[in-house]
N, C-alpha and C positions, 0 to 999 in steps of 0.2 A: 577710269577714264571719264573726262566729262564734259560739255560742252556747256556754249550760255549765247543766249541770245540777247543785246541789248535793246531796251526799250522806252525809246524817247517820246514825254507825251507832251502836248500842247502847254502843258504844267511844270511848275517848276522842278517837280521831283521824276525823276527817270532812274530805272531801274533795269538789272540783270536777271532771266531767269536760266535758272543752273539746269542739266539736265545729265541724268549719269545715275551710274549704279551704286551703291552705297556712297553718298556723297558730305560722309561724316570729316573727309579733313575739308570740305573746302567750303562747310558750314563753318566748321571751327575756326577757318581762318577770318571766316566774315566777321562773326561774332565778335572776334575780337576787338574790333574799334568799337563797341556800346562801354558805356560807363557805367552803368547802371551794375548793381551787384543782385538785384532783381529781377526775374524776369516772369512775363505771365503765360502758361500753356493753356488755350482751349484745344481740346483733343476729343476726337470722334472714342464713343468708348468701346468701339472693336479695336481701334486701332492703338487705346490705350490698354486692351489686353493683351495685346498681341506683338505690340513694338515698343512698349516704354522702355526698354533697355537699350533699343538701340537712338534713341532721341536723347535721352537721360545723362547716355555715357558721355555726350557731348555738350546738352547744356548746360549742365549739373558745372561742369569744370568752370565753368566761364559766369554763371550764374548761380550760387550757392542757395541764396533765395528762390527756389524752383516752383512757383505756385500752380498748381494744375486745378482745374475747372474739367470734370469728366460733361460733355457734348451728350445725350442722347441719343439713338440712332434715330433716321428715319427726317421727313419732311416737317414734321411736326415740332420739330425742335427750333425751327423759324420762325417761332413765334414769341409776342409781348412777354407770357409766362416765362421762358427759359432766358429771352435777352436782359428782364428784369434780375432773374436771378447771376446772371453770368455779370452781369454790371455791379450787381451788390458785392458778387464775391470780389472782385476790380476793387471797387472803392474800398470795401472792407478791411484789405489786404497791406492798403497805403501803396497806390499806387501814386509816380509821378509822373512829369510830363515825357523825363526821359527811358521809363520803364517800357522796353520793350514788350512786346506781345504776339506768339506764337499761335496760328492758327494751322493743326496738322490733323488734316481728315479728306472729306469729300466736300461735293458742291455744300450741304447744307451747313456743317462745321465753319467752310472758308466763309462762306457770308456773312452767317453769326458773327462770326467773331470778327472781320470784319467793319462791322457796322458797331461792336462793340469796340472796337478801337478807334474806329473815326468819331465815337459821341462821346467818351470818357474824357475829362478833361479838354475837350474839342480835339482831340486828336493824341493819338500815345505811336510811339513805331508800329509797323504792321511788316511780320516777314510769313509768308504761306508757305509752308511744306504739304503739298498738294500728297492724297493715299491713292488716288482712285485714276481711273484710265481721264474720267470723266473734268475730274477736277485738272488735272495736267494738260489737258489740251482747252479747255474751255474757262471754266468760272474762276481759276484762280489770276488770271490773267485779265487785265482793263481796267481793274478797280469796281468794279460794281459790288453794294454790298449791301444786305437789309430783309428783312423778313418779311412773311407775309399774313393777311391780313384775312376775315371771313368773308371779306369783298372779293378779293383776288391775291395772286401771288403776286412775291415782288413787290404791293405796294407803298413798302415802307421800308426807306434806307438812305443811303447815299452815292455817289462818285467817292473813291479813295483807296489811292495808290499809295501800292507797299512800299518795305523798304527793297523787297527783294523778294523771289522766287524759289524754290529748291526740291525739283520733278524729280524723286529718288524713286527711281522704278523696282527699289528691294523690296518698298512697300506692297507694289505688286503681290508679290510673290503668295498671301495670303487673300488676295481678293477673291471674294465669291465669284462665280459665274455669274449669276445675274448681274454682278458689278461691271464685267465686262462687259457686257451687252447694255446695261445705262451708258457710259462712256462712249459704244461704238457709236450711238446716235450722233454723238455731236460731230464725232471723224466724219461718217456718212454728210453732215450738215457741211462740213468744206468743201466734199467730194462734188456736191450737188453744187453749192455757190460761187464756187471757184477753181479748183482742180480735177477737174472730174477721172483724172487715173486713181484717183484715189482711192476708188471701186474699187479695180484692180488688184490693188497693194492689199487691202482689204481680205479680196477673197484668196490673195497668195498666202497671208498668214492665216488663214485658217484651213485649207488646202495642206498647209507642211505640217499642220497639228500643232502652232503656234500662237494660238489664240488666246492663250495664256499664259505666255511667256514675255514678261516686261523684257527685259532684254533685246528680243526681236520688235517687239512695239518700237524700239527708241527712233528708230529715223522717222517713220511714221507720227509719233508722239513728237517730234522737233517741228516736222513739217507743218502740222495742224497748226502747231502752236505760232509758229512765225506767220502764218495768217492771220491770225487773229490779231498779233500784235500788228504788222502793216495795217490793219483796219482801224487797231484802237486807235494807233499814231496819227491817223487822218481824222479821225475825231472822237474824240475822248469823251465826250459828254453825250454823245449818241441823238449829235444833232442831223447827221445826215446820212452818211455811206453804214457805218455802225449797225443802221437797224437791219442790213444784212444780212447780221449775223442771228437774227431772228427769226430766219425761215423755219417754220410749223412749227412756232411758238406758240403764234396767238392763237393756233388753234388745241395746240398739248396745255395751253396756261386753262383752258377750260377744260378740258379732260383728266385734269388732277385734281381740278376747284370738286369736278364732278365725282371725283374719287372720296372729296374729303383729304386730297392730300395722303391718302395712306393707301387704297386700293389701287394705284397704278405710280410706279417709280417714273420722276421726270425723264430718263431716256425711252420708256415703254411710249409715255406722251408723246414725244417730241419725234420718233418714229411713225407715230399717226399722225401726227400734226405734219412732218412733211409730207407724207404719202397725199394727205387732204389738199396741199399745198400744189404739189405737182397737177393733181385735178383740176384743181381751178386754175391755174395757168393754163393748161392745157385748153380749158374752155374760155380761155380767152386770146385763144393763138396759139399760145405757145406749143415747144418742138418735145416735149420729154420724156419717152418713155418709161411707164413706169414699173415696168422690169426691173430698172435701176435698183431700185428700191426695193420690191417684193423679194428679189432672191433670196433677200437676208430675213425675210418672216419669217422662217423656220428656228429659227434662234432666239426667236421674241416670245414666243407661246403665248399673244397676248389676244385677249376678247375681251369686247367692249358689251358686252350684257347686262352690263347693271348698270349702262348710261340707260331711262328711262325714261328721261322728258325728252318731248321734239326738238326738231331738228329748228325750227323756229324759237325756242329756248335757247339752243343751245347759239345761237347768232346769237340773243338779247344778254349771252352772257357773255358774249366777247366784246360787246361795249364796257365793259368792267378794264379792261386793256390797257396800261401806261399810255401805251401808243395810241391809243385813241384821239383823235384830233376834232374839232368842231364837230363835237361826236357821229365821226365819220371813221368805220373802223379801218385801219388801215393795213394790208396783208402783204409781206414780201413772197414777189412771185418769181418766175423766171421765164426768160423769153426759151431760153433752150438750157443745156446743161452749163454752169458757170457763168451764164447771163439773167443776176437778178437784176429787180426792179421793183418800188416800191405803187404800189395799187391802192388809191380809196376807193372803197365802197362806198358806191351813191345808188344801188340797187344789192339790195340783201337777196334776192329772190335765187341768183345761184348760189351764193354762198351755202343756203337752205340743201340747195341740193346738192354739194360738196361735201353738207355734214352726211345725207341721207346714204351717197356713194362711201364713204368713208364706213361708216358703221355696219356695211351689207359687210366690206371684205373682214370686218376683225367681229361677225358674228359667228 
């Protein structure tokens, strides 16, 4: 059984994203209108140990030319090195303009590859078979794609929407724990900006002992997703309502820069990044308990220990930010639960002590 969301953007191209358990005939039925007798796979290489049979059995048919690019694991693989190599293998291969190209992994995979589809020849098809909790409710969804840089994350890529979507929650079935705890952060991120039962729903599947059971994730993994898309559909290019979906971002994009990118996985970030986020709304009005948030520590087993520069640093390095404007950092906040709002900073002085609060609970 399977469901699909459609998703209209300010762009010419608008797209479906599929949602279902083993969703091998209703890939193969898509597939079918490509020409190409070519096609390109970048694949996350757990997920190439682990699932190439059941991807294969499907594109192999329709694509005989099956060229695979094995992904990396890990954050590190969004970078110049690996994009340079995934683009040689591309061009190497005789790629053309209507050679599709498969990106089936997590956040880091779907962006790579990506941003290697939106620069190869200016643009080649892009279809994302999302692995992960994280990639299915968040990054595979808007078109955002691009690697990052020893300045900051994120600050090299593009806007660029796929041709399509396909959430196979079978992929599930082998994800690590910790991958489901990356993932929940971003669920957790709707609950806070928009839906706040989301909680709820939350602690109901891991209450029944379904906390790693894609199957039970699906309504919740639908819901997530059709927020984001209502968001992207009102602006695509992340000129306004969009930066929303940023909440404890700009504070997690420094707490992985601060990792090196390999000591703290983006949902481990993005979990403190909101928590810091709720504080500083709080301390400037806002209604938000943050219990909200805390109950689900236990699940994170995460410490910030080996952040070791100040809290004053650690501000100086969230001007490094996309979002940074007349270099005035900018922070999505919330008035109360499901009421964000976007805040510049024109006094760093709490933010200082946002970061100080933030690093007492995860020592």
């Amino acid at each position: 059984m399977s469901d699909k969301i459609f998703v209209q953007t300010s762009t010419e191209k608008n797209y479906n994203l599929h949602f279902g358990y083993d969703l091998s005939e209703v890939l193969k039925e898509y597939i079918s209108s490509y020409s190409a007798k070519k096609a390109f796979v970048l694949v996350d290489a757990f997920v190439l140990k682990n699932h190439r049979a059941h991807f294969e059995k499907v594109l192999k048919k329709k694509f005989p030319e099956l060229q695979i690019f094995e992904v990396p694991r890990g954050e590190k693989a969004k970078s110049f090195e690996i994009y340079n190599k995934a683009v040689d293998f591309v061009l190497g291969k005789g790629v053309e303009r209507a050679t599709p190209l498969f990106a089936i992994g997590g956040g880091v995979t779907g962006d790579l590859a990506g941003f290697v589809a939106a620069t190869v020849l200016r643009g080649i098809p892009l279809i994302h078979i999302p692995t992960t909790l994280l990639a299915m409710v968040d990054s595979s969804i808007g078109g955002k794609t691009g690697i990052n840089h020893s300045v900051g994350k994120n600050l090299i890529g593009s806007f660029y929407q796929p041709d399509a979507v396909f959430a196979d929650v079978k992929y599930l079935e082998t994800l690590p724990q910790e991958e489901w705890v990356n993932g929940l952060s971003e669920v957790l991120k709707y609950g806070m900006i928009h839906s706040p039962e989301i909680l709820e729903q939350i602690n109901t599947l891991i209450d029944d002992e379904s906390f790693t059971d894609g199957k039970a994730w699906l309504s919740l993994i639908r819901q997530s997703a059709q927020i984001k898309t209502d968001i992207v559909a009102e602006d695509v290019l992340e000129a306004g309502k969009r930066a929303f979906l940023n909440f404890g971002h700009t504070f997690a994009h420094v707490i992985e820069k601060e990792g090196n990118f390999s000591e703290y996985s983006h949902g481990e970030a993005v979990y403190a990044g909101m928590i810091a986020a709720v504080y500083a709304s709080n301390k400037l009005g806002g209604r938000i308990e943050l219990s909200n948030l805390l109950q689900f520590k236990s699940l994170y087993d995460l410490s910030l220990d080996t952040i070791l520069v100040s809290p004053a640093e650690l501000v100086e390095g969230m001007k490094a930010d996309k979002k940074v404007k007349d270099e005035q950092i900018q922070l999505i906040l919330l008035k109360e639960p499901g009421s964000p709002y976007l805040y510049k900073v024109l006094e760093t002085e709490f933010v200082e002590q946002t970061w100080e609060h933030t690093l007492k609970i995860f020592r």
